[in-house]
C-alpha positions as CSV (number, residue, x, y, z in Angstrom):
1,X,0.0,0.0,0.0
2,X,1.3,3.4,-0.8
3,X,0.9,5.8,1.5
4,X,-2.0,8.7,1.1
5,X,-1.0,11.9,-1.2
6,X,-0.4,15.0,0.7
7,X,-1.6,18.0,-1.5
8,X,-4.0,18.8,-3.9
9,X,-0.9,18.5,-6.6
10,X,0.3,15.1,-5.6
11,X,-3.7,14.0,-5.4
12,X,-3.8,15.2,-9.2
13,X,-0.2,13.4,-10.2
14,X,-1.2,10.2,-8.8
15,X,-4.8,10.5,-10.8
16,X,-2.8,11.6,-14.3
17,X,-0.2,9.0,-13.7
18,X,-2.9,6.6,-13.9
19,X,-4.9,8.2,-17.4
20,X,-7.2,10.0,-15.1
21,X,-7.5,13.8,-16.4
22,X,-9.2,15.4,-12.9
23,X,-9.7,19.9,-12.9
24,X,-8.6,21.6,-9.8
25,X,-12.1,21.3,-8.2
26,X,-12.4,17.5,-8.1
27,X,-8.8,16.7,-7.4
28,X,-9.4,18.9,-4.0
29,X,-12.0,17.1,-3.2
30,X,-10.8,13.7,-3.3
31,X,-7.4,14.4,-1.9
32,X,-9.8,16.0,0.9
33,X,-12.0,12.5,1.0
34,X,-8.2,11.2,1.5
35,X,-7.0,12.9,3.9
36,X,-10.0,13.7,6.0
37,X,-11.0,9.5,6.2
38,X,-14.3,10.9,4.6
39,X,-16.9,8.9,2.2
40,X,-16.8,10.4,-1.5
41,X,-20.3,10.6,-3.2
42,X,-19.5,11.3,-6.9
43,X,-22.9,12.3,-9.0
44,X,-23.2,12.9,-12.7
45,X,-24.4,11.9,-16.0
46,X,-23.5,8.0,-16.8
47,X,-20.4,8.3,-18.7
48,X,-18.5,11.2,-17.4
49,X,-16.2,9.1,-15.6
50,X,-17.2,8.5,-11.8
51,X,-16.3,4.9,-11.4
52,X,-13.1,5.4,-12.7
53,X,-12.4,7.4,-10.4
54,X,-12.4,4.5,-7.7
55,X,-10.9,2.5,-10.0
56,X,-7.3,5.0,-10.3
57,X,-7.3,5.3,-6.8
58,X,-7.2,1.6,-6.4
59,X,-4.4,1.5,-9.0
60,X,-2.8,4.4,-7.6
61,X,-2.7,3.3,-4.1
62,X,-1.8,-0.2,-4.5
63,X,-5.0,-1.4,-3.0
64,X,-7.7,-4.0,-3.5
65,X,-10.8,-2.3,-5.7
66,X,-13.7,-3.9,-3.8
67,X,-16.9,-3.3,-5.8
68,X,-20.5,-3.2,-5.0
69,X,-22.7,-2.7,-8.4
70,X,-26.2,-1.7,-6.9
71,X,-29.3,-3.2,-8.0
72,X,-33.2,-2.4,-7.5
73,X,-33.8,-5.8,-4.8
74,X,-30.3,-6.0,-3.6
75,X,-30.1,-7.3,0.1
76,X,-28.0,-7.6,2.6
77,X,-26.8,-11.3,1.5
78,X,-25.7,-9.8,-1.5
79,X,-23.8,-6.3,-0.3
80,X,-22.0,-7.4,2.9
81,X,-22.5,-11.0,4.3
82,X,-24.2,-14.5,4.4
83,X,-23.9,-17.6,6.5
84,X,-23.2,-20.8,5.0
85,X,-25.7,-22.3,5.9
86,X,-25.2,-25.8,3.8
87,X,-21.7,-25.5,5.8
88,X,-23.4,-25.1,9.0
89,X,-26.2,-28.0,8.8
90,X,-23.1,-30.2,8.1
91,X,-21.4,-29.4,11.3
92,X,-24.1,-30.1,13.2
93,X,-24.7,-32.9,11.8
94,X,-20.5,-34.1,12.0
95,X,-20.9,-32.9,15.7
96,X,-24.0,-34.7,16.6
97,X,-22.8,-37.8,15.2
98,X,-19.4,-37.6,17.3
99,X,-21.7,-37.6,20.5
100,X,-22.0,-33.8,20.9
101,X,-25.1,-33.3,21.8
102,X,-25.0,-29.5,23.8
103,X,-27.5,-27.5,21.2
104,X,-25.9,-24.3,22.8
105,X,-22.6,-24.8,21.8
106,X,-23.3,-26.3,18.9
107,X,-25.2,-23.2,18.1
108,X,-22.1,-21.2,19.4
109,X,-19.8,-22.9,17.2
110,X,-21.3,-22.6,13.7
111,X,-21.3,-18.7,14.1
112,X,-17.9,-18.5,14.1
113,X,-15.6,-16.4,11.2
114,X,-15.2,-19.9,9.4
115,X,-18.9,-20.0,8.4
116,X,-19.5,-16.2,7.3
117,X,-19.2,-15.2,3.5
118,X,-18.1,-11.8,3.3
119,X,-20.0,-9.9,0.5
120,X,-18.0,-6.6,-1.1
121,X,-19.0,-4.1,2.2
122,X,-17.8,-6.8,4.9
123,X,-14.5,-7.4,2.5
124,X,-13.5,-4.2,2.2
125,X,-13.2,-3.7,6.2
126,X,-11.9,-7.3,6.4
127,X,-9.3,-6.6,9.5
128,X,-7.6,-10.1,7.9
129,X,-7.3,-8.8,4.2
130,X,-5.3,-6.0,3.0
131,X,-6.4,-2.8,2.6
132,X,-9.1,-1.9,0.0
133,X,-10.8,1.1,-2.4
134,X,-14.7,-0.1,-2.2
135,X,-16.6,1.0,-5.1
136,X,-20.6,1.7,-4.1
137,X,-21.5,1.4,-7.5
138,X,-24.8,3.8,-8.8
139,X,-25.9,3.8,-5.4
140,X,-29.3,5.6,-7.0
141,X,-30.5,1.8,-8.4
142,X,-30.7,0.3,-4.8
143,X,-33.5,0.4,-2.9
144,X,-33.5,3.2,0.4
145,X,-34.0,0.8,2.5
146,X,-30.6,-0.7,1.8
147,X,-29.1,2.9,2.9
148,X,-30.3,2.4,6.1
149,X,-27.5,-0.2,6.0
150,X,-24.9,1.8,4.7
151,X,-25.1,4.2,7.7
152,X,-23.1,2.5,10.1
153,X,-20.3,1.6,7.5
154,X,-20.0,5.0,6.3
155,X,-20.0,6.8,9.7
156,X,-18.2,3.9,11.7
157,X,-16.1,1.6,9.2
158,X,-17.8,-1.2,10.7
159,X,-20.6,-3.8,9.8
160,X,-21.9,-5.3,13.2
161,X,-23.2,-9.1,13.2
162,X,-25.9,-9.9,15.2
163,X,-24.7,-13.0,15.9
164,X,-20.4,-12.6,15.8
165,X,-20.1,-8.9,16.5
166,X,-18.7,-6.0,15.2
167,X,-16.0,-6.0,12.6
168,X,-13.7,-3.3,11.8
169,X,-11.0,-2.5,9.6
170,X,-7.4,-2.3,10.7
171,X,-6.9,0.5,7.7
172,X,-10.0,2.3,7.1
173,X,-10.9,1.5,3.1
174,X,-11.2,4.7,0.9
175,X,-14.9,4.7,-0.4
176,X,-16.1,5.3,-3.3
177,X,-19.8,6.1,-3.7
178,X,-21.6,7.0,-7.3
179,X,-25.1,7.9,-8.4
180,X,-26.6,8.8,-12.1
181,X,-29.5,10.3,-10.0
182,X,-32.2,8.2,-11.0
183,X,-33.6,9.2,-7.8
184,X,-32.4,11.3,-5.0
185,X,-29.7,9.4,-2.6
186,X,-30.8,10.3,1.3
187,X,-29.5,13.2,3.1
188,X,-28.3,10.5,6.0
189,X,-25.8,9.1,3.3
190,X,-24.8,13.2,2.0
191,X,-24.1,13.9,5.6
192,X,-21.6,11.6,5.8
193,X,-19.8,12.2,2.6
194,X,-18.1,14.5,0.8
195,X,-19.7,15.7,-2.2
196,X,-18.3,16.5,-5.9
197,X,-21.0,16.5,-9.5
198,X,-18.5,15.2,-12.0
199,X,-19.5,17.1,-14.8
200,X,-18.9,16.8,-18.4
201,X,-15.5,17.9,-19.3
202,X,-14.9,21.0,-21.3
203,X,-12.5,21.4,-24.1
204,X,-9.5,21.2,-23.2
205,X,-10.0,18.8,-20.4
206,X,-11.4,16.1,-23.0
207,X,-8.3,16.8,-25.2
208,X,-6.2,15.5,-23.0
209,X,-8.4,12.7,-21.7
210,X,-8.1,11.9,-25.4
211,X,-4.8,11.8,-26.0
212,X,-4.2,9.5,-22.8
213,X,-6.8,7.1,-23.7
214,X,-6.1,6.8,-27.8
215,X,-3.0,8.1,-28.5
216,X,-3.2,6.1,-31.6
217,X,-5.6,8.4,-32.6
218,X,-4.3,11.8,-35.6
219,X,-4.4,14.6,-34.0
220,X,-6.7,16.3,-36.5
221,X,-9.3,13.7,-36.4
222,X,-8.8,14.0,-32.1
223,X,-9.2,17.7,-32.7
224,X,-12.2,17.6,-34.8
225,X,-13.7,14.8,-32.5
226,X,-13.7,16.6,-29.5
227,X,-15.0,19.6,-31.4
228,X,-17.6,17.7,-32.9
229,X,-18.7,16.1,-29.3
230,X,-18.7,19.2,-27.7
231,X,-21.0,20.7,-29.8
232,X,-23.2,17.5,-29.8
233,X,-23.5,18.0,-25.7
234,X,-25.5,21.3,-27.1
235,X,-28.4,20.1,-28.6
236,X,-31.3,18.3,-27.0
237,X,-30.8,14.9,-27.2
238,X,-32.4,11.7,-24.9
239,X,-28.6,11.1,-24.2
240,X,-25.6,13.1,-24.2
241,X,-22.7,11.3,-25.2
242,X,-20.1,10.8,-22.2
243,X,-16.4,10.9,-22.5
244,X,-16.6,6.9,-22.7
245,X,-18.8,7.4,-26.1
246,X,-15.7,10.2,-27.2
247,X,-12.8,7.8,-26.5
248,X,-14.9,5.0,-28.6
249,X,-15.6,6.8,-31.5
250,X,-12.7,8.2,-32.5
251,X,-11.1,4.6,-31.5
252,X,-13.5,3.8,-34.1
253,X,-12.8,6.4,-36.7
254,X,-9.1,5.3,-36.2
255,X,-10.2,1.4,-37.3
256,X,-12.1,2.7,-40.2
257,X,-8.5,4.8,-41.3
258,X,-10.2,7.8,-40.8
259,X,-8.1,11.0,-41.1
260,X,-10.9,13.9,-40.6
261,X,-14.5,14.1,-40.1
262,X,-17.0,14.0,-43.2
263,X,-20.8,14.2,-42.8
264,X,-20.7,10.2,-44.4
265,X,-18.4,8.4,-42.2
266,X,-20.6,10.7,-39.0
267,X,-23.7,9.5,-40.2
268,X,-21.7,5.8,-40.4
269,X,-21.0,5.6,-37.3
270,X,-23.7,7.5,-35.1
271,X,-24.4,4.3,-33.4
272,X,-20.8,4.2,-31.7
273,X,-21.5,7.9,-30.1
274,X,-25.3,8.1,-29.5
275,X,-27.1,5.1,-28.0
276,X,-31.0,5.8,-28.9
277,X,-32.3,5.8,-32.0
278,X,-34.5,9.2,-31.9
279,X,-31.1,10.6,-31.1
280,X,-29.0,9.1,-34.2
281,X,-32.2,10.1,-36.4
282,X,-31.9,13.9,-35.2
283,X,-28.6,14.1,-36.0
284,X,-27.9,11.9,-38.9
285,X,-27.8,13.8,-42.3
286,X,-28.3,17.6,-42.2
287,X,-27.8,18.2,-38.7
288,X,-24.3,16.2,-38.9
289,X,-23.2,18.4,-42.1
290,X,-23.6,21.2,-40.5
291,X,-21.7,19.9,-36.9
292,X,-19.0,18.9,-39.1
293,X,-18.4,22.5,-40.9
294,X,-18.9,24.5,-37.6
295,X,-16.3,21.7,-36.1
296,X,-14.1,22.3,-39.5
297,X,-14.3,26.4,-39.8
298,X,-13.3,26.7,-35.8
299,X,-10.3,25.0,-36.5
């Protein structure tokens, strides 16, 4: 494990050093989540980058990434722990066959550490494993009852087991929460974060996330890709394309040996930047001839 940056600077070093392109504003904030021991809640369009965020820390601090992708149902079985019970029955069974016949220590036995399966929360504040980045993974698709739960690990860095205890981690685990605000996450969980909306990036910023995630790709086609994308972010659309849909187009122009941008190879490959299809029909034709010439004069 490497040890925590100490400045804003080094917080933004250790994000570039690992293709993650942060402005002043969000590198502050996470070096304050950091150093502070605090929760991060990262909120934003799908696509702007959030969970990588988790994921570069992870990379960047030499730890385990412990993720949690959130789901409308998910329990408690699923996010932190379960009993074995199969393992358990048997046990008993083994026990009671060898003469042991005391239900209460029998009972006391099976919930021991050797029957409990730890789910992502319970192993990222395993005392036994090392260290850990857990990624709460669009947190906005579980139900609120299932925040309820989260309070005590986000406040305390601790998951209590009715019937075992309390278990804490030895290093608390840098966490990583993320919403797409399908619905609004509970104040109780805000409280005990610290907050940052990871916005699309502008110009200059997406440049450069370009050029560290497809260097392969000419710098005139980059140029007029980012230009083109930027623009795109303008109109009203049932999806903006996010910097993910950026990187994999012009990945894609670059396959197709693409130098520049034309209005045929845009309306060819519409379905690699914009996902719905009222979205690729507003665009598509005039609208992308006329993207592509303001894109071209700017330059």
């Amino acid at each position: 494990m490497f040890d925590l940056p100490s400045s804003v600077a080094d917080t933004a070093a250790l994000l570039a050093a690992h293709g993650y392109i942060a402005d002043l504003e969000l590198a502050t904030t996470v070096h304050l989540a950091l150093s502070m021991r605090r929760p991060l809640l990262l909120e934003g369009e799908p696509g702007t980058g959030k969970t990588e965020i988790a994921k570069v820390l992870a990379a960047g601090l030499h730890r385990r990434l412990v993720r949690l992708q959130c789901y409308d149902g998910m329990d408690l079985a699923a996010a932190a722990y379960e009993w074995d019970h199969p393992r358990q029955l048997m046990a008993i069974r083994l026990a009671e066959a060898a003469g042991h016949t005391d239900r209460n220590q029998l009972a006391r036995d099976i919930y021991t550490r050797e029957f409990l399966q730890a789910r992502p929360l319970l192993s990222a504040i395993d005392p036994d494993l090392p260290p850990a980045v857990l990624l709460i993974d669009e947190l906005d698709r579980a139900d609120e009852p299932f925040e309820a739960f989260l309070l005590e690990l986000l406040a305390d860095f601790q998951i209590t087991v009715p019937e075992l205890g309390t278990l804490r981690a030895k290093t608390l685990p840098v966490v990583v929460l993320t919403s797409n605000r399908t619905r609004e996450v509970h104040d109780a969980i805000r409280r005990r974060c610290l907050y940052h909306w990871v916005d699309y990036p502008d110009t200059a910023r997406e440049r450069a996330i370009l050029a560290v995630k497809a260097p392969g790709v000419p710098e005139t086609l980059a140029d007029q890709v980012v230009g083109f994308v930027q623009r795109l972010r303008g109109e009203e659309l049932f999806k903006l394309p996010g910097v993910a849909e950026t990187i994999d187009w012009a990945a894609a122009l670059t396959h197709l040996s693409a130098h520049e941008l034309t209005p045929g190879v845009v309306d060819d490959t519409l379905g690699v930047l914009l996902k719905y299809q009222d979205d690729i029909a507003k665009i598509r034709g005039a609208e992308a001839a006329r993207l592509v010439a303001e894109v071209k004069a700017a330059a």
